[in-house]
The first five atom37 places (N, CA, C, CB, O) and aatype in JSON, in Angstrom:
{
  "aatype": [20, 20, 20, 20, 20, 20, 20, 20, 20, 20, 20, 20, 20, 20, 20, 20, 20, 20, 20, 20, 20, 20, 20, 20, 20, 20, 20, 20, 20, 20, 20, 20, 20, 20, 20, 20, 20, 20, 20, 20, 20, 20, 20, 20, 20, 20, 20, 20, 20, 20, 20, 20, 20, 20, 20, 20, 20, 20, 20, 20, 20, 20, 20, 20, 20, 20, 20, 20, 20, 20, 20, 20, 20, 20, 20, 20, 20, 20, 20, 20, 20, 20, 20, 20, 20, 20, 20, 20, 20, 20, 20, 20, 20, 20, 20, 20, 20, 20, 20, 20, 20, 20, 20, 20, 20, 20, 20, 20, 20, 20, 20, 20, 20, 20, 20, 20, 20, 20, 20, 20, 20, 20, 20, 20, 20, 20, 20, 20, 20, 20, 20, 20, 20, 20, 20, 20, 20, 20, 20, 20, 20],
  "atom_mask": [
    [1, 1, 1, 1, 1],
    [1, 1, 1, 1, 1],
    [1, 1, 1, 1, 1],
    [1, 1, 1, 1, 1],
    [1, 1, 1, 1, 1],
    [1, 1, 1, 1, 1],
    [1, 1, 1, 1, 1],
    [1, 1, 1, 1, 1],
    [1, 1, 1, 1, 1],
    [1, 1, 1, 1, 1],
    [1, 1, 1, 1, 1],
    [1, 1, 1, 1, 1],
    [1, 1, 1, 1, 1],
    [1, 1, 1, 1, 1],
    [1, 1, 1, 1, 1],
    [1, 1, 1, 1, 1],
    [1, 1, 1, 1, 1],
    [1, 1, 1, 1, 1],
    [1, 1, 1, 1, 1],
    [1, 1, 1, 1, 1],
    [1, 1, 1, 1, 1],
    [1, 1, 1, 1, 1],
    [1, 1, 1, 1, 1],
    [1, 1, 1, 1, 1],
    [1, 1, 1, 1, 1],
    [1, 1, 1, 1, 1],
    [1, 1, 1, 1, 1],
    [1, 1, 1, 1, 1],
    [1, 1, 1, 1, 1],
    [1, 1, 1, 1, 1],
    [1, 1, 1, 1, 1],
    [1, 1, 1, 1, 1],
    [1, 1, 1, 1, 1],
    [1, 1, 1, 1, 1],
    [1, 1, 1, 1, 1],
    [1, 1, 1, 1, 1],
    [1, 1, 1, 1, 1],
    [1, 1, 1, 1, 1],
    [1, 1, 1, 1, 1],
    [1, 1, 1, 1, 1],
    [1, 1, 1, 1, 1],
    [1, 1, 1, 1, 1],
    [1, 1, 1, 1, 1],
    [1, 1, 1, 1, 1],
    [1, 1, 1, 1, 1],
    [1, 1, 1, 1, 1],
    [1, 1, 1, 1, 1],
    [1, 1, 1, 1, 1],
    [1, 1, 1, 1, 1],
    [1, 1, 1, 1, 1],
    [1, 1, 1, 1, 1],
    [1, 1, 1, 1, 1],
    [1, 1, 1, 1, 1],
    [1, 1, 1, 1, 1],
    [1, 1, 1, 1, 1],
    [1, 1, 1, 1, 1],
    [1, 1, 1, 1, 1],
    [1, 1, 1, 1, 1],
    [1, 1, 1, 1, 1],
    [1, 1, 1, 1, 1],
    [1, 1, 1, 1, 1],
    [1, 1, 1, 1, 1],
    [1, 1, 1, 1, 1],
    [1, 1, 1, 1, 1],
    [1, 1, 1, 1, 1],
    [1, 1, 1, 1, 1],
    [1, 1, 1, 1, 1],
    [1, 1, 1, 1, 1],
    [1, 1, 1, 1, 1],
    [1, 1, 1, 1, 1],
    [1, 1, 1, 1, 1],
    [1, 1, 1, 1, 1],
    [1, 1, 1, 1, 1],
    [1, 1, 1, 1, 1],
    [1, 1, 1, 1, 1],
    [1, 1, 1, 1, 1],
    [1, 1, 1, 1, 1],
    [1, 1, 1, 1, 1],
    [1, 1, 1, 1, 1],
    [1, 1, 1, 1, 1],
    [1, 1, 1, 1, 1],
    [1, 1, 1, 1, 1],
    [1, 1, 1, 1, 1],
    [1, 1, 1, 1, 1],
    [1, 1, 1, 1, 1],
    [1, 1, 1, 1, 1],
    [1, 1, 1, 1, 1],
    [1, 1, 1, 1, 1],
    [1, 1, 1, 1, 1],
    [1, 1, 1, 1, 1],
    [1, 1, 1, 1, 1],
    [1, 1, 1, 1, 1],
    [1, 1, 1, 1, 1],
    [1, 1, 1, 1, 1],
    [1, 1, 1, 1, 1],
    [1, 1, 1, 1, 1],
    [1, 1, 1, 1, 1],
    [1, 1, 1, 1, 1],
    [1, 1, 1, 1, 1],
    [1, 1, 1, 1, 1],
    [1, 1, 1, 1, 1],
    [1, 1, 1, 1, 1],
    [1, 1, 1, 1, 1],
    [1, 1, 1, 1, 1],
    [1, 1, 1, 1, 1],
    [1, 1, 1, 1, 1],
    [1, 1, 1, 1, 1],
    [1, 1, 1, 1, 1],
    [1, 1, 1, 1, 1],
    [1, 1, 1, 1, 1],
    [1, 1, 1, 1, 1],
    [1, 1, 1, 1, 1],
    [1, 1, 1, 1, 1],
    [1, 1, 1, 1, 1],
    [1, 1, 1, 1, 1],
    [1, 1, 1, 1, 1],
    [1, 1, 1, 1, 1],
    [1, 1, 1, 1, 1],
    [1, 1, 1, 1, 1],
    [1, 1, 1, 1, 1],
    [1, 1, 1, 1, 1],
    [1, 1, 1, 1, 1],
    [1, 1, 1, 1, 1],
    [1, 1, 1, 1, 1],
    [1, 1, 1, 1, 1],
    [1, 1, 1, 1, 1],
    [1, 1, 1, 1, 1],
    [1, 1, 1, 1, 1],
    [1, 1, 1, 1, 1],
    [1, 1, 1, 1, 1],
    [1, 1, 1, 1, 1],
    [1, 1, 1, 1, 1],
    [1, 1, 1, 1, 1],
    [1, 1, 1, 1, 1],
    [1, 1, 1, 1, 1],
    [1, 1, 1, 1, 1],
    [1, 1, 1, 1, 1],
    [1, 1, 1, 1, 1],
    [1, 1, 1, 1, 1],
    [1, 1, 1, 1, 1],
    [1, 1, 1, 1, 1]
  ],
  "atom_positions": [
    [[19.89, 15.84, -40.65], [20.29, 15.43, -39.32], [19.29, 14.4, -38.81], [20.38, 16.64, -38.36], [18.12, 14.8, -38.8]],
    [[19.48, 13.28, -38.42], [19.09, 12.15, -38.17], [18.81, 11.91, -36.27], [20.23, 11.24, -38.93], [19.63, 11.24, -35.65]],
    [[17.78, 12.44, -35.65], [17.45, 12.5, -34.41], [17.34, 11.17, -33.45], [16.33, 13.15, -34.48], [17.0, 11.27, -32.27]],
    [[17.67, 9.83, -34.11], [18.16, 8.91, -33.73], [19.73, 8.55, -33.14], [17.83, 8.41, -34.57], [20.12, 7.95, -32.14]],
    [[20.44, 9.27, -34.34], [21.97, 9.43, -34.13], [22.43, 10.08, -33.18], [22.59, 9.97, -35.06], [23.57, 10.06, -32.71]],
    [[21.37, 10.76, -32.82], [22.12, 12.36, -31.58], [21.46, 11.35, -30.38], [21.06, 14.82, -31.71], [22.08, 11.49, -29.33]],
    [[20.3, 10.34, -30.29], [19.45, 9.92, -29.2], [20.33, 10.05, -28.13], [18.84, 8.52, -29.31], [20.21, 10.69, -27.09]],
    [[21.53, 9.13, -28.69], [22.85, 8.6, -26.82], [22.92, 9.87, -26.32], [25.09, 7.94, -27.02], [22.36, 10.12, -25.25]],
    [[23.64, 10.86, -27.05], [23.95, 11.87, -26.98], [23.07, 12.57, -25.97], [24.04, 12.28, -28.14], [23.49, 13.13, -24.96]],
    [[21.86, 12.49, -26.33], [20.84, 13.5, -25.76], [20.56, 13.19, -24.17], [19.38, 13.4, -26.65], [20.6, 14.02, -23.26]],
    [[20.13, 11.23, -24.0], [19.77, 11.06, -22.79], [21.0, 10.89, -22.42], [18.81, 10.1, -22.46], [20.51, 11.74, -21.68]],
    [[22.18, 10.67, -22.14], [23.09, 10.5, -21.41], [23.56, 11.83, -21.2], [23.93, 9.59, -21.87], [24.72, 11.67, -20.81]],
    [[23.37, 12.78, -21.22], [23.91, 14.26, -20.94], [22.53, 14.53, -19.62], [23.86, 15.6, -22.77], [22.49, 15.46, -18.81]],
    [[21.67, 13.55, -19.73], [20.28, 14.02, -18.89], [20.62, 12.91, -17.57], [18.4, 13.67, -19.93], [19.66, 12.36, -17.02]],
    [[21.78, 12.66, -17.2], [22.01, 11.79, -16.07], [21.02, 12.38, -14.48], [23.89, 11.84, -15.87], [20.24, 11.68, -13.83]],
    [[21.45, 14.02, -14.15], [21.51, 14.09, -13.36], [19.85, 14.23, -13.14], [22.51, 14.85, -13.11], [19.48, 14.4, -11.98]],
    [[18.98, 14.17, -14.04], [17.43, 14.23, -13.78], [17.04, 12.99, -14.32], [16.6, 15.48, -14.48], [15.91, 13.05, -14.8]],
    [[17.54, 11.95, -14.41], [16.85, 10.77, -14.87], [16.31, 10.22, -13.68], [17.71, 9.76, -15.62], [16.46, 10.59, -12.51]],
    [[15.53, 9.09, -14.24], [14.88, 8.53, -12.86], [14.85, 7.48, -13.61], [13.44, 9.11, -12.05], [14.71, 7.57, -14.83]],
    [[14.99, 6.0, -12.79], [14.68, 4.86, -13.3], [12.93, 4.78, -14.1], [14.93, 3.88, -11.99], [12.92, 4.22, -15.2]],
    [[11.85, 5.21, -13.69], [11.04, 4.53, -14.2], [10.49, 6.02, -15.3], [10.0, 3.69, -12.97], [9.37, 5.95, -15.81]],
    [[11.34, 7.26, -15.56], [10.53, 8.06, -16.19], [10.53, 8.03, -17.9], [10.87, 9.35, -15.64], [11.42, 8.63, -18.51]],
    [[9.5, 7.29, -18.6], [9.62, 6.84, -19.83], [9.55, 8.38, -20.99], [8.33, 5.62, -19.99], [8.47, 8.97, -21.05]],
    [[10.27, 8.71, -21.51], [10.42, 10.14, -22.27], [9.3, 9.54, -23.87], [12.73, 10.64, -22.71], [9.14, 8.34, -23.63]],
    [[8.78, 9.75, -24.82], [8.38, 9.51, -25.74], [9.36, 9.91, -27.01], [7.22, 9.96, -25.62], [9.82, 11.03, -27.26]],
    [[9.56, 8.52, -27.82], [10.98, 8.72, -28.66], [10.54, 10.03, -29.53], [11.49, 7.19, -29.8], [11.52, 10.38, -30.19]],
    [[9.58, 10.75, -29.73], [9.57, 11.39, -30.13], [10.07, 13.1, -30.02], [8.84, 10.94, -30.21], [10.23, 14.12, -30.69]],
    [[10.14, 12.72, -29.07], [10.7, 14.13, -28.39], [12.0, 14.42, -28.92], [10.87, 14.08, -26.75], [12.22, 15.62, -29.13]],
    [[12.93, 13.55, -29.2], [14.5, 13.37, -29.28], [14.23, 14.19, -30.56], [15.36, 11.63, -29.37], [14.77, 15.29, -30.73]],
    [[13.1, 13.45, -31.74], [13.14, 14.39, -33.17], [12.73, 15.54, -33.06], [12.36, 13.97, -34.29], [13.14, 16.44, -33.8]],
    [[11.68, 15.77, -31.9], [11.27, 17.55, -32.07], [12.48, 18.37, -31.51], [9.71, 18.09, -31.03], [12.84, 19.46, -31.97]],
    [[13.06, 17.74, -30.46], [14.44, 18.52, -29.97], [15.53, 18.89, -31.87], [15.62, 16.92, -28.47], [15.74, 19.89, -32.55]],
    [[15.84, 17.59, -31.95], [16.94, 17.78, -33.19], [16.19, 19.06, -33.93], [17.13, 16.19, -34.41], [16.92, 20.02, -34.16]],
    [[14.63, 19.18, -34.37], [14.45, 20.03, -35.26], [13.98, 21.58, -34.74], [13.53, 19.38, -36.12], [13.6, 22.56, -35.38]],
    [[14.15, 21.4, -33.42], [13.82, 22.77, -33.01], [15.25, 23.62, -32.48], [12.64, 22.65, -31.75], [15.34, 24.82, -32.21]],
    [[16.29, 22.58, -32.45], [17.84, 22.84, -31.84], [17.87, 23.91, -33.11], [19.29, 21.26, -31.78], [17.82, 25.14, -33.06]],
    [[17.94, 23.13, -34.12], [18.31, 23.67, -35.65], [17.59, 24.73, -35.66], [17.96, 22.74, -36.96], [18.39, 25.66, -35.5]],
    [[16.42, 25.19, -35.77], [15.68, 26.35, -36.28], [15.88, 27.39, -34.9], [13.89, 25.91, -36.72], [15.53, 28.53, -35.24]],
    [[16.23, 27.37, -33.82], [16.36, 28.15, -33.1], [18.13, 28.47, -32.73], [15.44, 27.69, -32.11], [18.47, 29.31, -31.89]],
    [[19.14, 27.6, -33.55], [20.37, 27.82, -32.97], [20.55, 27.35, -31.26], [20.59, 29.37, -33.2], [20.93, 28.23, -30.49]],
    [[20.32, 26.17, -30.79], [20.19, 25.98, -29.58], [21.19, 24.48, -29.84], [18.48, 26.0, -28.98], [21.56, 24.11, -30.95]],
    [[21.47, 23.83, -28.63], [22.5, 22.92, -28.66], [21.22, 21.72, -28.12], [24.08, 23.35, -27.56], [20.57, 21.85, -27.09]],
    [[21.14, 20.97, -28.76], [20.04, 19.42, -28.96], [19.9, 19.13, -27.48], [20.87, 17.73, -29.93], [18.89, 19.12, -26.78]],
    [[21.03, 18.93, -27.2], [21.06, 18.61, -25.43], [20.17, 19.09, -24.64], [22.2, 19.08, -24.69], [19.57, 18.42, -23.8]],
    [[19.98, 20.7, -24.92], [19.35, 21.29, -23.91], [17.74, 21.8, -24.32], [20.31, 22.44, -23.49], [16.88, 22.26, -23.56]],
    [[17.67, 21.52, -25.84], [16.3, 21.82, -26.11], [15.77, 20.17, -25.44], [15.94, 22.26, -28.04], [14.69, 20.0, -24.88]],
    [[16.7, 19.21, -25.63], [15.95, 17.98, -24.94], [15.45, 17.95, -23.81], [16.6, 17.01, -24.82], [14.27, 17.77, -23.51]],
    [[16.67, 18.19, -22.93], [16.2, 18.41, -21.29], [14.85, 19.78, -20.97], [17.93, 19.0, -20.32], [13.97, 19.74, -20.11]],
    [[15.08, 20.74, -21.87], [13.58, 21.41, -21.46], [12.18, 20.69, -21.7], [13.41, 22.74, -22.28], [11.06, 20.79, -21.19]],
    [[12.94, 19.66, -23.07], [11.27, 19.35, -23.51], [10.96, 18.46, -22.59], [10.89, 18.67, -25.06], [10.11, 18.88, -21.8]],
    [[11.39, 17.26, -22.37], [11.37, 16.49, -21.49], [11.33, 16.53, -19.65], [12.23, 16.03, -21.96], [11.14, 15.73, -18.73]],
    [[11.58, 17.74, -19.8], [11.42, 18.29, -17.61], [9.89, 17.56, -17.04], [11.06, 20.9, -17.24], [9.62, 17.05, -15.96]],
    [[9.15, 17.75, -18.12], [7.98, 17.48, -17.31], [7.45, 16.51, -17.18], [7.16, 18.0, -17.5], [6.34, 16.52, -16.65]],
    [[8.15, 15.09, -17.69], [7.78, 13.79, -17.72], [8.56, 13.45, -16.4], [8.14, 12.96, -19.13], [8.28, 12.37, -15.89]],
    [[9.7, 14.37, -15.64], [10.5, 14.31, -14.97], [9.57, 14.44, -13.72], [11.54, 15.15, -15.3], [9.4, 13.43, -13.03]],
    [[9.02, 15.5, -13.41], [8.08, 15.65, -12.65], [6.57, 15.53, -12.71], [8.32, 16.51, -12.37], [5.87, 16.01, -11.82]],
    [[6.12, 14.97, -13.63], [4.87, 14.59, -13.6], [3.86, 15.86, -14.16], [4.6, 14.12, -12.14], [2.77, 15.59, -14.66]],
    [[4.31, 17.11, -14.03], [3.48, 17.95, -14.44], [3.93, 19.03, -15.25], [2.9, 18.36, -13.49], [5.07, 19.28, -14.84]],
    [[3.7, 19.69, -16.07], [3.77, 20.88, -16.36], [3.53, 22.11, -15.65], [3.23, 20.87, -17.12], [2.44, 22.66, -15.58]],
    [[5.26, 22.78, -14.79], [4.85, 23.59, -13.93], [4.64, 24.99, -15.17], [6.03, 23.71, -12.54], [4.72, 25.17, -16.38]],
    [[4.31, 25.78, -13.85], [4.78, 27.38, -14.66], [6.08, 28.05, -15.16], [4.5, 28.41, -13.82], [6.38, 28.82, -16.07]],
    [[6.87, 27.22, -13.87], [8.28, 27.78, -14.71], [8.44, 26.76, -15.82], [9.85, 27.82, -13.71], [9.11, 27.22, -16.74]],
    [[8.25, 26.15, -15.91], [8.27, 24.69, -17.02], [7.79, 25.86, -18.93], [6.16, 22.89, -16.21], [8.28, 25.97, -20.05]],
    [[6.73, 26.37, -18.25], [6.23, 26.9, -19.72], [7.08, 28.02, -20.01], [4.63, 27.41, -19.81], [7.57, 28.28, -21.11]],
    [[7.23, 28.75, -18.8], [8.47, 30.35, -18.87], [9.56, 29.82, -19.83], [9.51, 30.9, -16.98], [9.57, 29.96, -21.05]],
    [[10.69, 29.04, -18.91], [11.16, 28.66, -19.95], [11.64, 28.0, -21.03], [11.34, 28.79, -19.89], [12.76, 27.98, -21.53]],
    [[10.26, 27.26, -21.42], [9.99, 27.2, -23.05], [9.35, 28.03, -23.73], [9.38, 26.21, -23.45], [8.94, 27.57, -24.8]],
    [[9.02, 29.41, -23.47], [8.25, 30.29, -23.87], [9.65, 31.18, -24.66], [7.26, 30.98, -22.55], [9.58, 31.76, -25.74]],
    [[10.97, 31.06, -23.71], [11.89, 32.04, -24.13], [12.66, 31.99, -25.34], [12.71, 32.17, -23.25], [13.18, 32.91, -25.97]],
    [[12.64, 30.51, -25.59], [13.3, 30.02, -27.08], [12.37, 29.73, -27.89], [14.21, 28.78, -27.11], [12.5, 29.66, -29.11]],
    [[11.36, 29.54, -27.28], [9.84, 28.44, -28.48], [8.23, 29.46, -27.75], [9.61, 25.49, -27.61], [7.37, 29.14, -26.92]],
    [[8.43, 30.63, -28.5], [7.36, 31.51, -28.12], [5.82, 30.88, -29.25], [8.03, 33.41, -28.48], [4.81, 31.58, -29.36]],
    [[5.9, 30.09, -29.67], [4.55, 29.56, -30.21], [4.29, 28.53, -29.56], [4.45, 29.23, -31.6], [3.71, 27.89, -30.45]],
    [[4.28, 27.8, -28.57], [3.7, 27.31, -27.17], [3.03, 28.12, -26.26], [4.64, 26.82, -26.4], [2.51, 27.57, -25.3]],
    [[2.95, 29.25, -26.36], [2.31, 30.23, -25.52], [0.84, 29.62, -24.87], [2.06, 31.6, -26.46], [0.46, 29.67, -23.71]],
    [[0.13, 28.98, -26.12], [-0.97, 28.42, -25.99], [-1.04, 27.51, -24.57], [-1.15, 27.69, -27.24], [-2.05, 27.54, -23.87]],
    [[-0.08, 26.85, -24.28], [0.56, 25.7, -23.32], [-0.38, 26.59, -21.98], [2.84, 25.6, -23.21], [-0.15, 27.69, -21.46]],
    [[-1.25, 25.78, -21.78], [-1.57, 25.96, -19.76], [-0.59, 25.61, -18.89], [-2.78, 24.95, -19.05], [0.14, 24.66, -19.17]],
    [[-0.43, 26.22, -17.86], [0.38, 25.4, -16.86], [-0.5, 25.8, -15.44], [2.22, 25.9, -16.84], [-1.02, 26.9, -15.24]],
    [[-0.53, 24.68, -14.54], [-0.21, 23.42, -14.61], [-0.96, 22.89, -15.54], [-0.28, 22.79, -13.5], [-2.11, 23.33, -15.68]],
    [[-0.45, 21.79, -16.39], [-0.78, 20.99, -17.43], [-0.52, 19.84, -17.23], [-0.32, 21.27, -18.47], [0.54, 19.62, -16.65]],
    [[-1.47, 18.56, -17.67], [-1.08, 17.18, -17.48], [0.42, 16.89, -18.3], [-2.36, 16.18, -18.07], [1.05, 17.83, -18.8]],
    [[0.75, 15.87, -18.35], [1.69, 15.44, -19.39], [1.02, 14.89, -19.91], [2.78, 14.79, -19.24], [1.44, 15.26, -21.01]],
    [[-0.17, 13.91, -20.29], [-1.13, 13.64, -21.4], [-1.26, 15.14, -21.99], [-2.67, 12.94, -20.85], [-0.77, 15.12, -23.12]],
    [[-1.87, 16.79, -21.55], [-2.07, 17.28, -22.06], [-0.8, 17.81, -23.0], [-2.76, 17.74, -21.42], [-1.24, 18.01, -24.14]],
    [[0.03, 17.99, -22.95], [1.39, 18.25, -23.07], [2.31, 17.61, -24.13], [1.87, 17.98, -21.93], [3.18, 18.09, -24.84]],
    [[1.61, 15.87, -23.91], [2.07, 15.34, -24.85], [1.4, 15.39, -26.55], [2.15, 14.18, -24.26], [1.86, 15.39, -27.69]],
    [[0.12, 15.45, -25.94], [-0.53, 16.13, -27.39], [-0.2, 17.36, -27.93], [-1.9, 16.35, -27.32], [-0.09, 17.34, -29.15]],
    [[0.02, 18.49, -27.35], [0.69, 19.29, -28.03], [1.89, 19.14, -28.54], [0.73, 20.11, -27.52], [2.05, 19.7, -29.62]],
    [[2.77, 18.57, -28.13], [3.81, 18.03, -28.45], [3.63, 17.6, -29.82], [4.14, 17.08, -27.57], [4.2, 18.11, -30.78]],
    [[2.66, 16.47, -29.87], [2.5, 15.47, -31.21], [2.23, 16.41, -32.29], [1.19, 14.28, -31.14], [2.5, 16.36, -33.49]],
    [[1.57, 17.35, -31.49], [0.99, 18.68, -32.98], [2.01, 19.62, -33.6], [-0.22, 20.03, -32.38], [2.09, 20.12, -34.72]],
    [[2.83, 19.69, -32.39], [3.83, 20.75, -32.8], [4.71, 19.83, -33.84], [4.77, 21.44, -31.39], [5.15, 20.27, -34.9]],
    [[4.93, 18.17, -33.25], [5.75, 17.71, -33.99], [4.83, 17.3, -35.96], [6.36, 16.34, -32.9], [5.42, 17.06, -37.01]],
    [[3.67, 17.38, -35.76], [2.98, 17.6, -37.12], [3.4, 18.64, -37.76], [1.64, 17.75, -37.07], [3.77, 18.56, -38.93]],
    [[3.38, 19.48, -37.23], [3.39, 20.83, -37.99], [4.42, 20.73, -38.41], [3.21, 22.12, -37.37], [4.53, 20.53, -39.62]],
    [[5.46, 20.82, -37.67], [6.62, 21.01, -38.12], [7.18, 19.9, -39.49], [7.41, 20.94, -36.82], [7.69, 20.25, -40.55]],
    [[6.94, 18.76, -39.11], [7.19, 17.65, -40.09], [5.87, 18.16, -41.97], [6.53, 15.72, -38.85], [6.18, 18.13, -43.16]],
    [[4.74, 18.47, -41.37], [4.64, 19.7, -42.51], [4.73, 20.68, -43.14], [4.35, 19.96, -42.69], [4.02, 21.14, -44.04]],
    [[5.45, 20.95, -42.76], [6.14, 22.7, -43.05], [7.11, 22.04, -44.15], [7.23, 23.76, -41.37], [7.03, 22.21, -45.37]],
    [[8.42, 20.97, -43.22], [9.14, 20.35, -44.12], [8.73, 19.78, -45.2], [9.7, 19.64, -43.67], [9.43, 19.79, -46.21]],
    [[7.11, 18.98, -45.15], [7.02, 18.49, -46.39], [6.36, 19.48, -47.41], [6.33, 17.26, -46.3], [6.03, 19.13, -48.55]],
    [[6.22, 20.47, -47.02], [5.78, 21.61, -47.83], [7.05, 22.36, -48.57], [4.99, 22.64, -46.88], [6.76, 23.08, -49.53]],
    [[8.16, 22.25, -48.26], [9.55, 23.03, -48.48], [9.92, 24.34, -47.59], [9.56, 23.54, -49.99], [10.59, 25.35, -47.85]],
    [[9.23, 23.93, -46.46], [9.87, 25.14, -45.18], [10.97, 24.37, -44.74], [8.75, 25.58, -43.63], [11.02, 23.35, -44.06]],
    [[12.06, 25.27, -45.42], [13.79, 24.37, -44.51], [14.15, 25.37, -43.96], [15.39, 23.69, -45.49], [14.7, 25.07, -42.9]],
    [[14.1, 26.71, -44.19], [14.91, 27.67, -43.36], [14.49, 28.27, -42.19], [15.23, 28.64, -44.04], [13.45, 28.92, -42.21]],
    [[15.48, 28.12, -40.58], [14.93, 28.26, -39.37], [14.19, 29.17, -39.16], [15.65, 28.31, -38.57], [13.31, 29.04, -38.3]],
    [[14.31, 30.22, -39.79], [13.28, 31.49, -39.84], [12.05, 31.4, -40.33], [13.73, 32.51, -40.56], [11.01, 31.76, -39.78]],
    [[12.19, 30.89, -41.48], [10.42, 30.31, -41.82], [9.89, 29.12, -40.71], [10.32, 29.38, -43.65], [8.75, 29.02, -40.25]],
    [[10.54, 28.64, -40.56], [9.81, 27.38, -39.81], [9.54, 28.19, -38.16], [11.11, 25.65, -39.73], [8.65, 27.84, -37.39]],
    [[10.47, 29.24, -37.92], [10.01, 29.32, -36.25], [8.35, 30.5, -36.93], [11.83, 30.51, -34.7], [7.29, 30.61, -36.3]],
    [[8.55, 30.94, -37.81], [7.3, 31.6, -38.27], [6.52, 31.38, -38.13], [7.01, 31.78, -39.06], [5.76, 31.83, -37.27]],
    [[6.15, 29.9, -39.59], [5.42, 29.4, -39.18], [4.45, 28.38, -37.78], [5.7, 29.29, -39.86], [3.27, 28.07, -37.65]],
    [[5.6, 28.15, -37.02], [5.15, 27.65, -36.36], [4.77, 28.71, -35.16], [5.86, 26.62, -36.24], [4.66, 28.06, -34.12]],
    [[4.57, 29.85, -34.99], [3.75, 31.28, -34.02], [2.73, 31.25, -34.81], [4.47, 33.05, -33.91], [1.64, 31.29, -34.24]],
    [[2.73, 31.15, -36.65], [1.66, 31.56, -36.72], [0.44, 30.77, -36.66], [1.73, 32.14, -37.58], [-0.72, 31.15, -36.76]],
    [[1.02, 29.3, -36.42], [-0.23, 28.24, -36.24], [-0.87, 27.7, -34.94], [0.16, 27.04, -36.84], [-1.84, 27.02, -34.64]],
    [[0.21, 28.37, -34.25], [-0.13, 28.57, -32.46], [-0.87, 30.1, -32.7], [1.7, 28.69, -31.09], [-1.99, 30.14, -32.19]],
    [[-0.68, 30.68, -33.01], [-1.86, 31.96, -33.15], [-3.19, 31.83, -33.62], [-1.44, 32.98, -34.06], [-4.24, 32.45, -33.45]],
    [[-2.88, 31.02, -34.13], [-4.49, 30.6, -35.4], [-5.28, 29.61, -34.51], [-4.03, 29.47, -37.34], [-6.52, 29.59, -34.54]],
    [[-4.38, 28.62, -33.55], [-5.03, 27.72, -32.55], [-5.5, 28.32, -31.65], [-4.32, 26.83, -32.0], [-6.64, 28.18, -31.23]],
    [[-4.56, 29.16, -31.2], [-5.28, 29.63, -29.91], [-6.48, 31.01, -30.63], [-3.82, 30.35, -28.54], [-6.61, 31.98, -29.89]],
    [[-6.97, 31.02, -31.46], [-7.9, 32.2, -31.67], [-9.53, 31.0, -31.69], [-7.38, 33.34, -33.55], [-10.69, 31.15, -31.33]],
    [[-8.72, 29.84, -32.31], [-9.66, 29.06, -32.44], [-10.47, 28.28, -31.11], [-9.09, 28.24, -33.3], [-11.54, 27.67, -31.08]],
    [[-9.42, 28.59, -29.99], [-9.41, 28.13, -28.65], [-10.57, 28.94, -28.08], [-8.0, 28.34, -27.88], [-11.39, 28.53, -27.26]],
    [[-10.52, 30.11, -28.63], [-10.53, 31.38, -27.55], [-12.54, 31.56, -28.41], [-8.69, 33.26, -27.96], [-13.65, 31.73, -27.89]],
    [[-12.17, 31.44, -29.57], [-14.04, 30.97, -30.18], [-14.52, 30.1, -29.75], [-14.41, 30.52, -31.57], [-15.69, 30.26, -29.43]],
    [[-13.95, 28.89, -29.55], [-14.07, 27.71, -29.32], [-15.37, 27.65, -27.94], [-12.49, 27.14, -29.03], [-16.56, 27.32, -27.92]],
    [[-14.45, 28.13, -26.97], [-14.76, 28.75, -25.27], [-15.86, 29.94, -25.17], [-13.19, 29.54, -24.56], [-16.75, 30.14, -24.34]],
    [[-15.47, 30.65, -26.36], [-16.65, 31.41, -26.09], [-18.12, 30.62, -26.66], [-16.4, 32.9, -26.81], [-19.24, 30.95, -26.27]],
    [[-17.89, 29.69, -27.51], [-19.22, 29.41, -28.02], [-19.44, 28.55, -27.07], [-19.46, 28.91, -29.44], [-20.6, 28.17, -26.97]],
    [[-18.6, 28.09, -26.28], [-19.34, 27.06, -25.21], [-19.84, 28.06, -24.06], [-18.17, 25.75, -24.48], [-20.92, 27.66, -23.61]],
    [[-19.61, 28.65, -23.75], [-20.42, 29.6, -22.85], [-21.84, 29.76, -22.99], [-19.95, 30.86, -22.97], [-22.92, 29.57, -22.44]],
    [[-21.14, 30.3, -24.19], [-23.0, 31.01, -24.83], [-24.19, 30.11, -24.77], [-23.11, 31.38, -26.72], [-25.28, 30.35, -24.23]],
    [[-23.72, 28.75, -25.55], [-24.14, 27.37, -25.36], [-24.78, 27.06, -24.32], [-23.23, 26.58, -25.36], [-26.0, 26.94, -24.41]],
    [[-24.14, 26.87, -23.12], [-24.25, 26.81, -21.54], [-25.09, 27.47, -20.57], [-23.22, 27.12, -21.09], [-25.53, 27.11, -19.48]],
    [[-25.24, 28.91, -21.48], [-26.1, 30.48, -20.41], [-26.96, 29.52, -20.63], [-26.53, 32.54, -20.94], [-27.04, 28.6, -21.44]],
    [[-27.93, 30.09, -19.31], [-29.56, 30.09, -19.61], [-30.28, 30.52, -20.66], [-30.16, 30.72, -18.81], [-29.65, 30.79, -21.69]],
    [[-31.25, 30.63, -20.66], [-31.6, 30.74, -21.79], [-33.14, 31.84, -21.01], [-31.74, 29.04, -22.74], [-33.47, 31.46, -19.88]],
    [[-33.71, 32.72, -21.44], [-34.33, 33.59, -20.46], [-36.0, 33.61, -21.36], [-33.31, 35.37, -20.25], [-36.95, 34.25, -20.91]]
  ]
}
């Protein structure tokens, strides 16, 4: 499935939240096509979730709720969140995923797998990460 071909498809179903100047990143259109597929979801609407927050400028809380309900390996996701921050995760999720495929993960079940279990592994790495900056930071007595 070719995430170019579905593009019309995708933004013209997004009439009623468009805005003249809100620029979406073409990339989004391919993480929609490949996350529609591995979750059984209709392209349209994994688009319009991914894309809400370029709509409003931020990553609210309900923004992460619900993408948490179909795409529970974003959990990691802060909210409020920039859309710079947002868009980098984005780019990662769209790595991963584009490696999984080049590894021979095709089936939606492996791929939504893998992709919790590399948001699990990030955020543990997050969560060391923070603590060593603390420790770093104390005084020192």
């Amino acid at each position: 499935m070719n995430a170019e071909s579905h593009g019309h498809d995708l933004t013209s179903s997004l009439t009623p939240l468009a805005e003249e100047n809100t620029s979406i990143p073409p990339f989004v259109k391919t993480i929609a096509v490949r996350l529609s597929w591995a979750c059984s979801l209709e392209e349209a609407d994994v688009y319009r979730q991914l894309s809400a927050p370029w709509y409003q400028g931020v990553v609210t809380e309900e923004d992460k709720q619900q993408l948490l309900v179909h795409f529970p390996f974003m959990a990691p996701l802060h909210a409020p969140a920039s859309v710079a921050d947002y868009t980098i995760m984005l780019v990662s999720l769209w790595l991963n995923i584009e490696e999984m495929y080049h590894r021979g993960t095709l089936l939606p079940e492996e791929l939504m797998q893998g992709l919790i279990k590399k948001s699990a592994t990030s955020q543990a790495q997050d969560c060391r990460h923070n603590r060593d900056s603390v420790a770093a930071s104390a005084p020192r007595r």
